[in-house]
PDB file of N, CA, C and O in Angstrom:
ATOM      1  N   UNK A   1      28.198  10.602  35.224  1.00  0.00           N
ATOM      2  CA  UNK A   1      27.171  11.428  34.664  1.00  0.00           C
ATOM      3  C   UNK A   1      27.774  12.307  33.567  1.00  0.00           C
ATOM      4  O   UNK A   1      28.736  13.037  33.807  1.00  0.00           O
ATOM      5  N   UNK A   2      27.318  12.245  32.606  1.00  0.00           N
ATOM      6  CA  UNK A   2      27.654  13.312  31.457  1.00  0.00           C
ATOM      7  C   UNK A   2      27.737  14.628  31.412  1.00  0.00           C
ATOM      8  O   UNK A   2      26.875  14.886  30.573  1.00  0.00           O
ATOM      9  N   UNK A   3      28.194  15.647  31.749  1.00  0.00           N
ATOM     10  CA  UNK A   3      28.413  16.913  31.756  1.00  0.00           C
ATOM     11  C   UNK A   3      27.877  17.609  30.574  1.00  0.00           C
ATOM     12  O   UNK A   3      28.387  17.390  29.476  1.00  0.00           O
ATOM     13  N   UNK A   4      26.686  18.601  30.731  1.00  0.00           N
ATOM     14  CA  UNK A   4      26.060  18.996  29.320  1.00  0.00           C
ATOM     15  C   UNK A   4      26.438  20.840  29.617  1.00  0.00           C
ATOM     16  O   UNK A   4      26.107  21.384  30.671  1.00  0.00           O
ATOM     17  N   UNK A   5      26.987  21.404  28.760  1.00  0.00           N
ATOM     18  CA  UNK A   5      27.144  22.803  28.992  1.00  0.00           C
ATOM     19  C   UNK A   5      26.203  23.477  28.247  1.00  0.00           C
ATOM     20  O   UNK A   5      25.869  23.296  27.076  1.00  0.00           O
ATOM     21  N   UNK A   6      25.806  24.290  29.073  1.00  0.00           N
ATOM     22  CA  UNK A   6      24.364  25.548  28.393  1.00  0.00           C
ATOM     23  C   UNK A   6      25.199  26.464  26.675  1.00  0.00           C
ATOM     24  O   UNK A   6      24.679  27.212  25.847  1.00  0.00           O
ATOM     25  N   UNK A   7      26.474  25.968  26.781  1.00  0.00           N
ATOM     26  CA  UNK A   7      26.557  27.132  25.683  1.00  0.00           C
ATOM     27  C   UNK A   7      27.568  25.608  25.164  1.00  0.00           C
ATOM     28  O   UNK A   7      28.354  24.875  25.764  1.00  0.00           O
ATOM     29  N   UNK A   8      26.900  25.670  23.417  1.00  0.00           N
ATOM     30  CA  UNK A   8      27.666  24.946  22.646  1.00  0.00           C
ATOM     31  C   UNK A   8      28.589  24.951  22.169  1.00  0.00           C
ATOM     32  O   UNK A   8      28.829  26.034  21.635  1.00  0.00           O
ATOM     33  N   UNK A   9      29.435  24.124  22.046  1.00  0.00           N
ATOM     34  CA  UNK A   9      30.744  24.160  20.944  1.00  0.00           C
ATOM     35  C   UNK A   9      30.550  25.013  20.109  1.00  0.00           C
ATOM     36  O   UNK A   9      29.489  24.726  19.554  1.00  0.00           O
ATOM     37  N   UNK A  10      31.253  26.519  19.412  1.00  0.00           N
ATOM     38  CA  UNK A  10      31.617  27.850  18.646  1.00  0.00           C
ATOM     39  C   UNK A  10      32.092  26.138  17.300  1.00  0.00           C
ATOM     40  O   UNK A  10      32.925  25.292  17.626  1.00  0.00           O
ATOM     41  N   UNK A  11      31.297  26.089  15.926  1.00  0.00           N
ATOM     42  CA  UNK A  11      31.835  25.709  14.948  1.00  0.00           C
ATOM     43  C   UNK A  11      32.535  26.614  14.270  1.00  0.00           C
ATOM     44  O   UNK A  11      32.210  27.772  14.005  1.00  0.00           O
ATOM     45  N   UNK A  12      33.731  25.909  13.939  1.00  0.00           N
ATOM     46  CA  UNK A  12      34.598  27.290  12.801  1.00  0.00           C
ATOM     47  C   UNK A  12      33.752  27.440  11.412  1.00  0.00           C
ATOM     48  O   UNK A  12      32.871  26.691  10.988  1.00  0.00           O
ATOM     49  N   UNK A  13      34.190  28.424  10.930  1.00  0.00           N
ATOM     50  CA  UNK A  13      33.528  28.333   9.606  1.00  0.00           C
ATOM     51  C   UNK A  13      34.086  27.495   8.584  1.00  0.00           C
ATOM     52  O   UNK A  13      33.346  27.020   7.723  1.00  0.00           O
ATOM     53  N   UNK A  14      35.803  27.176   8.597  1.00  0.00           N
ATOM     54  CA  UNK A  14      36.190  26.312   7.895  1.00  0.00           C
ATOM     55  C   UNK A  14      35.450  24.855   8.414  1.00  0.00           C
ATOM     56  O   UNK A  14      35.565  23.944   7.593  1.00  0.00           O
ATOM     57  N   UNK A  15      35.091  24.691   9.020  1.00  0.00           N
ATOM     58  CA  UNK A  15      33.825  23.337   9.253  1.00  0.00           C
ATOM     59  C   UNK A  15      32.263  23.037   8.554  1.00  0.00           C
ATOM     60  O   UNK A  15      31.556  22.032   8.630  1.00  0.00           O
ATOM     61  N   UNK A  16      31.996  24.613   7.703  1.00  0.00           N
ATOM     62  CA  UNK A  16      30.786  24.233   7.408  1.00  0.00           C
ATOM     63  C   UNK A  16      30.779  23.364   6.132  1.00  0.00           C
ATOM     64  O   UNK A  16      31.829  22.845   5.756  1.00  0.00           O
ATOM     65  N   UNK A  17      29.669  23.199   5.484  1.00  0.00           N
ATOM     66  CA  UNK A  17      29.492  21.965   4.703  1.00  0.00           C
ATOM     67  C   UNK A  17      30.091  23.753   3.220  1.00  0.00           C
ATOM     68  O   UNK A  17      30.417  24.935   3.333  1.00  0.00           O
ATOM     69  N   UNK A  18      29.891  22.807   2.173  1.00  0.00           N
ATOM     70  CA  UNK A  18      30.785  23.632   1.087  1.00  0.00           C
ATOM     71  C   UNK A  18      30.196  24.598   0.054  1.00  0.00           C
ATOM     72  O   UNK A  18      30.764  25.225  -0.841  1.00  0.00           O
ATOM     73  N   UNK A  19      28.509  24.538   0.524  1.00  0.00           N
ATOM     74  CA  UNK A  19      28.087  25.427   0.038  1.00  0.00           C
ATOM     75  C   UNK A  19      28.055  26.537   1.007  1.00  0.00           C
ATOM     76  O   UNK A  19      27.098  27.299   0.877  1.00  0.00           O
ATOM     77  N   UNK A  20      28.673  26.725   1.700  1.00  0.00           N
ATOM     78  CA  UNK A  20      28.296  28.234   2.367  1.00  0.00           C
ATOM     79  C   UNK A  20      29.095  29.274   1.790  1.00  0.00           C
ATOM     80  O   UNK A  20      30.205  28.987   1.343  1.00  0.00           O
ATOM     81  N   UNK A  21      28.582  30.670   1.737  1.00  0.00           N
ATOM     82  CA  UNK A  21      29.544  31.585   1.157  1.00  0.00           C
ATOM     83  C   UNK A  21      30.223  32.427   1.548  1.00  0.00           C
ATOM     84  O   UNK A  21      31.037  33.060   0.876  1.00  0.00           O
ATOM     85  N   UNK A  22      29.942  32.580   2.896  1.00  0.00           N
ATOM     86  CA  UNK A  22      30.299  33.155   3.888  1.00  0.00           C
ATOM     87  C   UNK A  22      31.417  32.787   4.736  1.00  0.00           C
ATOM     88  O   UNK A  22      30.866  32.759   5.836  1.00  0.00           O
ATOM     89  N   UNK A  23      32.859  32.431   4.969  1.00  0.00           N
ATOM     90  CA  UNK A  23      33.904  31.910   5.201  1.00  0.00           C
ATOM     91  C   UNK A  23      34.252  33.316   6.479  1.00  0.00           C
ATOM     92  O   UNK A  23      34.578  32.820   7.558  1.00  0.00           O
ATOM     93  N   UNK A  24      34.239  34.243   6.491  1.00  0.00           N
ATOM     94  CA  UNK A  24      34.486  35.049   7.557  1.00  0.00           C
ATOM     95  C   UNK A  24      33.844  35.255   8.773  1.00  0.00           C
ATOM     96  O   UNK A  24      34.281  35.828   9.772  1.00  0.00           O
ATOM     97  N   UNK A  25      32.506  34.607   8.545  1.00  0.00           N
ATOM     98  CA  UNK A  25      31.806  34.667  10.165  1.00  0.00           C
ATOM     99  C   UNK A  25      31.799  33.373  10.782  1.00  0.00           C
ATOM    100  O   UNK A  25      31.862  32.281  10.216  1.00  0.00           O
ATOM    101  N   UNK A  26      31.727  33.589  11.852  1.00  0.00           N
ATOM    102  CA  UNK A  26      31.615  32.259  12.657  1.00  0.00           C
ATOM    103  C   UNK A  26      30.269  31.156  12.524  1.00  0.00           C
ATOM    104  O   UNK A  26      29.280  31.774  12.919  1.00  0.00           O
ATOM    105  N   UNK A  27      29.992  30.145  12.226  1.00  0.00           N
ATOM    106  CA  UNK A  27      28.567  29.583  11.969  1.00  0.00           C
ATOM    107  C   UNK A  27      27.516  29.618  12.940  1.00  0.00           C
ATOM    108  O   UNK A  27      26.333  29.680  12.607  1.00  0.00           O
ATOM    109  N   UNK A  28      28.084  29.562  14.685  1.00  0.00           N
ATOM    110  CA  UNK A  28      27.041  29.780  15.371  1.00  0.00           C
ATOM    111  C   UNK A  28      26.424  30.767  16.160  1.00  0.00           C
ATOM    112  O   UNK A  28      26.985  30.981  17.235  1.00  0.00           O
ATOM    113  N   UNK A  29      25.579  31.318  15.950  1.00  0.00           N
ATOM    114  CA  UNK A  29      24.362  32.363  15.874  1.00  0.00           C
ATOM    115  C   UNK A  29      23.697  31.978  17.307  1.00  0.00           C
ATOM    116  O   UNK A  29      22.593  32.508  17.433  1.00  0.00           O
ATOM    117  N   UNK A  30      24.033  31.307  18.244  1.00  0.00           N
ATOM    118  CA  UNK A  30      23.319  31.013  19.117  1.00  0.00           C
ATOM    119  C   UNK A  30      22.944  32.319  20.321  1.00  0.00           C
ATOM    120  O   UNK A  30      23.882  33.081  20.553  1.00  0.00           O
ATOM    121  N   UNK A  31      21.518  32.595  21.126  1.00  0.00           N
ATOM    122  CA  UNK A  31      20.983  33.245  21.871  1.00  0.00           C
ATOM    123  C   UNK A  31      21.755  33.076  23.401  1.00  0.00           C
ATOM    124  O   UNK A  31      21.715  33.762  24.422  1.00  0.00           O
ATOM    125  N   UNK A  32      22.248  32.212  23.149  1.00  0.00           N
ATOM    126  CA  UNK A  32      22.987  31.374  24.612  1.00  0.00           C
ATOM    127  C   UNK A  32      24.172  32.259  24.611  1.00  0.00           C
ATOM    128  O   UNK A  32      24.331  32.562  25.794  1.00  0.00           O
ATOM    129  N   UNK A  33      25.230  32.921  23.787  1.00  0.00           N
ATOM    130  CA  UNK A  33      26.205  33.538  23.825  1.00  0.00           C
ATOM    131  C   UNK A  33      25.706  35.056  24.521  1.00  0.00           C
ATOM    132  O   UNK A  33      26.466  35.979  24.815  1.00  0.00           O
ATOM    133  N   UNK A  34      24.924  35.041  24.610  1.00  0.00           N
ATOM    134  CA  UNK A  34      24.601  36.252  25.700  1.00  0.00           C
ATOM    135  C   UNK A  34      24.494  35.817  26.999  1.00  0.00           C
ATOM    136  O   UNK A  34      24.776  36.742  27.761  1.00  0.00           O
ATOM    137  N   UNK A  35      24.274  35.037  27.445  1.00  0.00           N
ATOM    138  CA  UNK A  35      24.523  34.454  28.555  1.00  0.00           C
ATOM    139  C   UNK A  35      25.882  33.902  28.582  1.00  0.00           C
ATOM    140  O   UNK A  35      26.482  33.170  27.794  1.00  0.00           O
ATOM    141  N   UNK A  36      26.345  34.671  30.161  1.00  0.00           N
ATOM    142  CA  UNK A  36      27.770  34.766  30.214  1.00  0.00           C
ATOM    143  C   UNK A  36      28.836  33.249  30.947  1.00  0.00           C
ATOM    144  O   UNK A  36      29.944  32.766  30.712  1.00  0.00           O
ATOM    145  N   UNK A  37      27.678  32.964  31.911  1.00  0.00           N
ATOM    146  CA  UNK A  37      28.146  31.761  32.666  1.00  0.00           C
ATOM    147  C   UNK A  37      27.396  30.712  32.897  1.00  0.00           C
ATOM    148  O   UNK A  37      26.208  30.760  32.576  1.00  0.00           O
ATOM    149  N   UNK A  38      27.968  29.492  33.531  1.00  0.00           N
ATOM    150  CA  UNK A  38      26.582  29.004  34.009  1.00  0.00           C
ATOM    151  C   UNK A  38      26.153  29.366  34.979  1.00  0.00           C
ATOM    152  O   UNK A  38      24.928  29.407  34.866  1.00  0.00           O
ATOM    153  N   UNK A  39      26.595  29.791  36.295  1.00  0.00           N
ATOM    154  CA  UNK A  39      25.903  30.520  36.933  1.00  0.00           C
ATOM    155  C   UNK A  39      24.422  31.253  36.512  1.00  0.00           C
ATOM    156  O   UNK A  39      23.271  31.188  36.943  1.00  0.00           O
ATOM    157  N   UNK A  40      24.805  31.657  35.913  1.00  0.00           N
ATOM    158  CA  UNK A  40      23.800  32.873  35.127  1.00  0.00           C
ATOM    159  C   UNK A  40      22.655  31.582  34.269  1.00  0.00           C
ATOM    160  O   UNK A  40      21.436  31.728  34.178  1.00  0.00           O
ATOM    161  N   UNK A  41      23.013  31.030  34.022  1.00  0.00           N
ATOM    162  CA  UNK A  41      21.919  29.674  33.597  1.00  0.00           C
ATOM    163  C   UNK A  41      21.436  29.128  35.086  1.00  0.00           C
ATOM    164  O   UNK A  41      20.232  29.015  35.317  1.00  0.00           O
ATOM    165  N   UNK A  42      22.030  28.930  35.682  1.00  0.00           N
ATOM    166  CA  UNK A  42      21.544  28.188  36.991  1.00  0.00           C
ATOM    167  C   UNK A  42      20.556  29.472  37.817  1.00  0.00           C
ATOM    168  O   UNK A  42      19.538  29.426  38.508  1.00  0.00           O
ATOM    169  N   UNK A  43      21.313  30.416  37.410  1.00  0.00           N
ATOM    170  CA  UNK A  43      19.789  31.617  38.453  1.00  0.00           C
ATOM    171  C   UNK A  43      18.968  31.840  37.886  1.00  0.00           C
ATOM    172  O   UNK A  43      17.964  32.236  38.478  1.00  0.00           O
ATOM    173  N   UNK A  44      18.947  31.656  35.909  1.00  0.00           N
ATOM    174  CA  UNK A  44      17.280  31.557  35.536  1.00  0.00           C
ATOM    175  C   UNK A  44      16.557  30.197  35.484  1.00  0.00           C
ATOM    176  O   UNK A  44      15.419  29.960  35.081  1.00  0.00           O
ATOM    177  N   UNK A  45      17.347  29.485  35.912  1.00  0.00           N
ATOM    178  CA  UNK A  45      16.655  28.075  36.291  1.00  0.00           C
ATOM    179  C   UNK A  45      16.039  27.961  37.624  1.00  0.00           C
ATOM    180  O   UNK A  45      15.139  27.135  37.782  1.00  0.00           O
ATOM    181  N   UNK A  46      16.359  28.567  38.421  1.00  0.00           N
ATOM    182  CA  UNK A  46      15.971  28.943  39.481  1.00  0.00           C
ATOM    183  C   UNK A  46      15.020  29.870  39.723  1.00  0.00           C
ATOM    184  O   UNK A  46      14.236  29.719  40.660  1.00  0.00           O
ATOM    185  N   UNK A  47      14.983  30.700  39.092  1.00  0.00           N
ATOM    186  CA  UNK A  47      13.961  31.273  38.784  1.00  0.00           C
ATOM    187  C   UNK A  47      12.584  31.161  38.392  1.00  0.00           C
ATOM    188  O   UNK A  47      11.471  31.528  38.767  1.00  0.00           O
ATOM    189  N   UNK A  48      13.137  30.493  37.470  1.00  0.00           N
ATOM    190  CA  UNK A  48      11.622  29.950  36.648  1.00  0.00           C
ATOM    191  C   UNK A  48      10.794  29.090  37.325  1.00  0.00           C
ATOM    192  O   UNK A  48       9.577  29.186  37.170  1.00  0.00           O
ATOM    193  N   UNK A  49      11.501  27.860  38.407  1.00  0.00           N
ATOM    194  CA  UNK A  49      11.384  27.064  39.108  1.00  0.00           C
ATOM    195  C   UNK A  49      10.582  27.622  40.070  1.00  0.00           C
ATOM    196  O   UNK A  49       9.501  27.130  40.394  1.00  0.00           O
ATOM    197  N   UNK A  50      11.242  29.044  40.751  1.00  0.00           N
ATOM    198  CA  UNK A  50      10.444  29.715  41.736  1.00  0.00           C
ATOM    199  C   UNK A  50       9.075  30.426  41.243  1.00  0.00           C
ATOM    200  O   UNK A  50       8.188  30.845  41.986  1.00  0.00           O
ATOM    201  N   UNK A  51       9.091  30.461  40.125  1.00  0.00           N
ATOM    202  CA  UNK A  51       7.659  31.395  39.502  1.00  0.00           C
ATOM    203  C   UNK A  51       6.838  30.300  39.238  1.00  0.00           C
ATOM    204  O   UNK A  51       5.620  30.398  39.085  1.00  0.00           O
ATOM    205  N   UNK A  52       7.642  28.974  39.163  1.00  0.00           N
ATOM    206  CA  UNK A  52       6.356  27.636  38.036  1.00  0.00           C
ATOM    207  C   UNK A  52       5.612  27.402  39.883  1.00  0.00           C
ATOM    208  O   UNK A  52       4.383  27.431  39.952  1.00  0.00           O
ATOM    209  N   UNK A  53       6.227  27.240  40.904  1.00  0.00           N
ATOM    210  CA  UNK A  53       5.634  27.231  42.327  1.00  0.00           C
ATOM    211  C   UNK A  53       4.585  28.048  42.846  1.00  0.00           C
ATOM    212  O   UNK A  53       3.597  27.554  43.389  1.00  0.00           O
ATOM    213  N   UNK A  54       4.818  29.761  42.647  1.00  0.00           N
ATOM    214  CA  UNK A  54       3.931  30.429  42.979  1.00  0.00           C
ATOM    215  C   UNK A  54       2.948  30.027  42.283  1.00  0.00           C
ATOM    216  O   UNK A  54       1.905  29.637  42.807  1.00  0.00           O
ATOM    217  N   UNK A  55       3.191  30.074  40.676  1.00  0.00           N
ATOM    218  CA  UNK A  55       1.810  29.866  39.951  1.00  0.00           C
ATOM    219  C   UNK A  55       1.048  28.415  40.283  1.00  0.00           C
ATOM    220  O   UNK A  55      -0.155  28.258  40.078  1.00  0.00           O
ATOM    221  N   UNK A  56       1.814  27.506  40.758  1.00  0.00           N
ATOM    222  CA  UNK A  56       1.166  26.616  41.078  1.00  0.00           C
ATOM    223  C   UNK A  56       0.362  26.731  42.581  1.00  0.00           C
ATOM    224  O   UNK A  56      -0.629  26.008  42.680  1.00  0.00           O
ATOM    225  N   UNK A  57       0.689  27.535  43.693  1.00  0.00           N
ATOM    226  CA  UNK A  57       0.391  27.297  45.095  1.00  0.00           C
ATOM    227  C   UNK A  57      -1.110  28.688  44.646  1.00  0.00           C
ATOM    228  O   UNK A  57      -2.317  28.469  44.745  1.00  0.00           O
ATOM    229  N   UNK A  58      -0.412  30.081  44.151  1.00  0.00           N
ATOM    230  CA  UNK A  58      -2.353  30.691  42.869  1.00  0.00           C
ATOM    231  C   UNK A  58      -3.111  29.685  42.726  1.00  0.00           C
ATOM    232  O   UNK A  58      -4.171  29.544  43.337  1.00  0.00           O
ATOM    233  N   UNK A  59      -2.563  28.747  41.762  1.00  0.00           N
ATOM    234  CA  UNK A  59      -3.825  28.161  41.064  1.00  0.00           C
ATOM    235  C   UNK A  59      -4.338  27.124  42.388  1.00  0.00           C
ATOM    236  O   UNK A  59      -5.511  27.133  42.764  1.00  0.00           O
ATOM    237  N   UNK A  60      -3.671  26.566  42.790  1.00  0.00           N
ATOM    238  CA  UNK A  60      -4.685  25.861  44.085  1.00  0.00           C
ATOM    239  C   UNK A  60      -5.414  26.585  45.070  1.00  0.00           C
ATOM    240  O   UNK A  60      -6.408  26.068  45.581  1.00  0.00           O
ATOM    241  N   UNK A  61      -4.907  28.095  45.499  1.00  0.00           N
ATOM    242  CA  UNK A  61      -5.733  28.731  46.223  1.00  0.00           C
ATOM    243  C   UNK A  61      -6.883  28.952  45.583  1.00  0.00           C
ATOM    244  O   UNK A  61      -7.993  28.697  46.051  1.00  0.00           O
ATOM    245  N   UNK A  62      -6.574  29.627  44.056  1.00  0.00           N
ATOM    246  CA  UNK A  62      -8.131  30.383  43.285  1.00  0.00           C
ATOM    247  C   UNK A  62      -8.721  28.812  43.538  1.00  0.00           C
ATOM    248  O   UNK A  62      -9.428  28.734  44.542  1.00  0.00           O
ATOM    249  N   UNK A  63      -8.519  27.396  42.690  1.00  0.00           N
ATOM    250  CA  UNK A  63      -9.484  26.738  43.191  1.00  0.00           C
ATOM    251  C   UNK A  63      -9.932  26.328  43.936  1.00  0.00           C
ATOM    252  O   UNK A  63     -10.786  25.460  43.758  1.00  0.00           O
ATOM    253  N   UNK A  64      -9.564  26.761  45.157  1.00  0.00           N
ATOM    254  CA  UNK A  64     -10.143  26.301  46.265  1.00  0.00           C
ATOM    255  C   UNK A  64     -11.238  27.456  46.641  1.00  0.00           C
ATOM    256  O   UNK A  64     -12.419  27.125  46.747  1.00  0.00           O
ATOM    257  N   UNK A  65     -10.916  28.556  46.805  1.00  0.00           N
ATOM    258  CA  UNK A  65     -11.313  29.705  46.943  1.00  0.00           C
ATOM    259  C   UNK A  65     -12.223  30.183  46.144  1.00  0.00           C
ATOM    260  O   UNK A  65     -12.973  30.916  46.788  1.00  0.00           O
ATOM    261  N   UNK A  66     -12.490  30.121  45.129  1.00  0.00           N
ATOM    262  CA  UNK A  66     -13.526  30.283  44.175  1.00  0.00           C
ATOM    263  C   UNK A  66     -14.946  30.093  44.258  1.00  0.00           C
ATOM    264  O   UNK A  66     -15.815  30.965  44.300  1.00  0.00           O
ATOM    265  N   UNK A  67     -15.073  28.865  44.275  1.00  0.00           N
ATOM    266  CA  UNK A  67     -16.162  27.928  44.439  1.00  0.00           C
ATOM    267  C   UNK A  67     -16.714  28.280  45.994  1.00  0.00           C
ATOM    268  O   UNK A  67     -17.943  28.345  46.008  1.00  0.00           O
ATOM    269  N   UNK A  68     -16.139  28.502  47.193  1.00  0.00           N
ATOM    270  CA  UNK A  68     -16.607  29.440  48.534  1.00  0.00           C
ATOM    271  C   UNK A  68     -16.972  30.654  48.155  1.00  0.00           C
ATOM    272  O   UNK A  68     -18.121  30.877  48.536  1.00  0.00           O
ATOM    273  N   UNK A  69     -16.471  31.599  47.532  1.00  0.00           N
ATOM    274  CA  UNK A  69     -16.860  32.901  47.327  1.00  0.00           C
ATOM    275  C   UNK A  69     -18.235  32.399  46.327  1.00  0.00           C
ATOM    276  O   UNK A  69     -19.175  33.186  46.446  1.00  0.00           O
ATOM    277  N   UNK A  70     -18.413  31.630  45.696  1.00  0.00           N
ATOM    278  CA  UNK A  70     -19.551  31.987  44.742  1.00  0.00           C
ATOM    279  C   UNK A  70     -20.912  31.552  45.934  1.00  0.00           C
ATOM    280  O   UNK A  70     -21.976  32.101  46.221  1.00  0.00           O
ATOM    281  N   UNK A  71     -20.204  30.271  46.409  1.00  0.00           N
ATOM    282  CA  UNK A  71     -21.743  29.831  47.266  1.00  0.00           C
ATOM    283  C   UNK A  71     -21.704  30.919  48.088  1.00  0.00           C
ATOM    284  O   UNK A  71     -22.815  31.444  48.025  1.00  0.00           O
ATOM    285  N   UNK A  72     -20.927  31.579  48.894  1.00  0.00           N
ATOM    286  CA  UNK A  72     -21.000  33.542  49.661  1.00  0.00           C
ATOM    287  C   UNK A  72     -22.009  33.912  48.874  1.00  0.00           C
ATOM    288  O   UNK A  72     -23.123  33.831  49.392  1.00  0.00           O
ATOM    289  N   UNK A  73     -21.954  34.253  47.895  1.00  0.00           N
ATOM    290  CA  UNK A  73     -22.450  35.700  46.668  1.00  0.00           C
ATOM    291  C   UNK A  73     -23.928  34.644  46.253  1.00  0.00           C
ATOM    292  O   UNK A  73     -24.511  35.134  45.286  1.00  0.00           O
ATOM    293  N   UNK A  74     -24.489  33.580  46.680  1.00  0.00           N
ATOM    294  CA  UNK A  74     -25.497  33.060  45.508  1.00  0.00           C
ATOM    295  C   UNK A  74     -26.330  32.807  47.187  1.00  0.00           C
ATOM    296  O   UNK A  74     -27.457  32.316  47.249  1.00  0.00           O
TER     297      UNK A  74
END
């Protein structure tokens, strides 16, 4: 199995193509460098996983539940 890491290869700047003008910063800008480990990727994956569930086990109660409360109220 291929091993994919949440945070990409850091390109040097001597790697960018030859119009850049900027030679002192590093080229990648990525949001992922705030995230420290994978760990820390694996507990908002987990996370999200646990919130996409609740919202899913909501939405089957409201529809189930809905449609009883209205024939209640009519």
């Amino acid at each position: 199995m291929t091993y994919i890491s949440a945070k990409p290869v850091r390109q040097d700047a001597e790697s960018l193509p030859a119009n850049d003008n900027d030679r002192a910063t590093l080229a990648d800008l990525s949001f992922l460098d705030a995230i420290n480990s994978e760990d820390e990727v694996a507990d908002i994956a987990r996370r999200a996983e646990r919130l996409g569930h609740a919202t899913l086990i909501a939405m089957a109660i409201g529809l189930a539940a809905l449609p009883i409360v209205w024939l209640m109220l009519v």
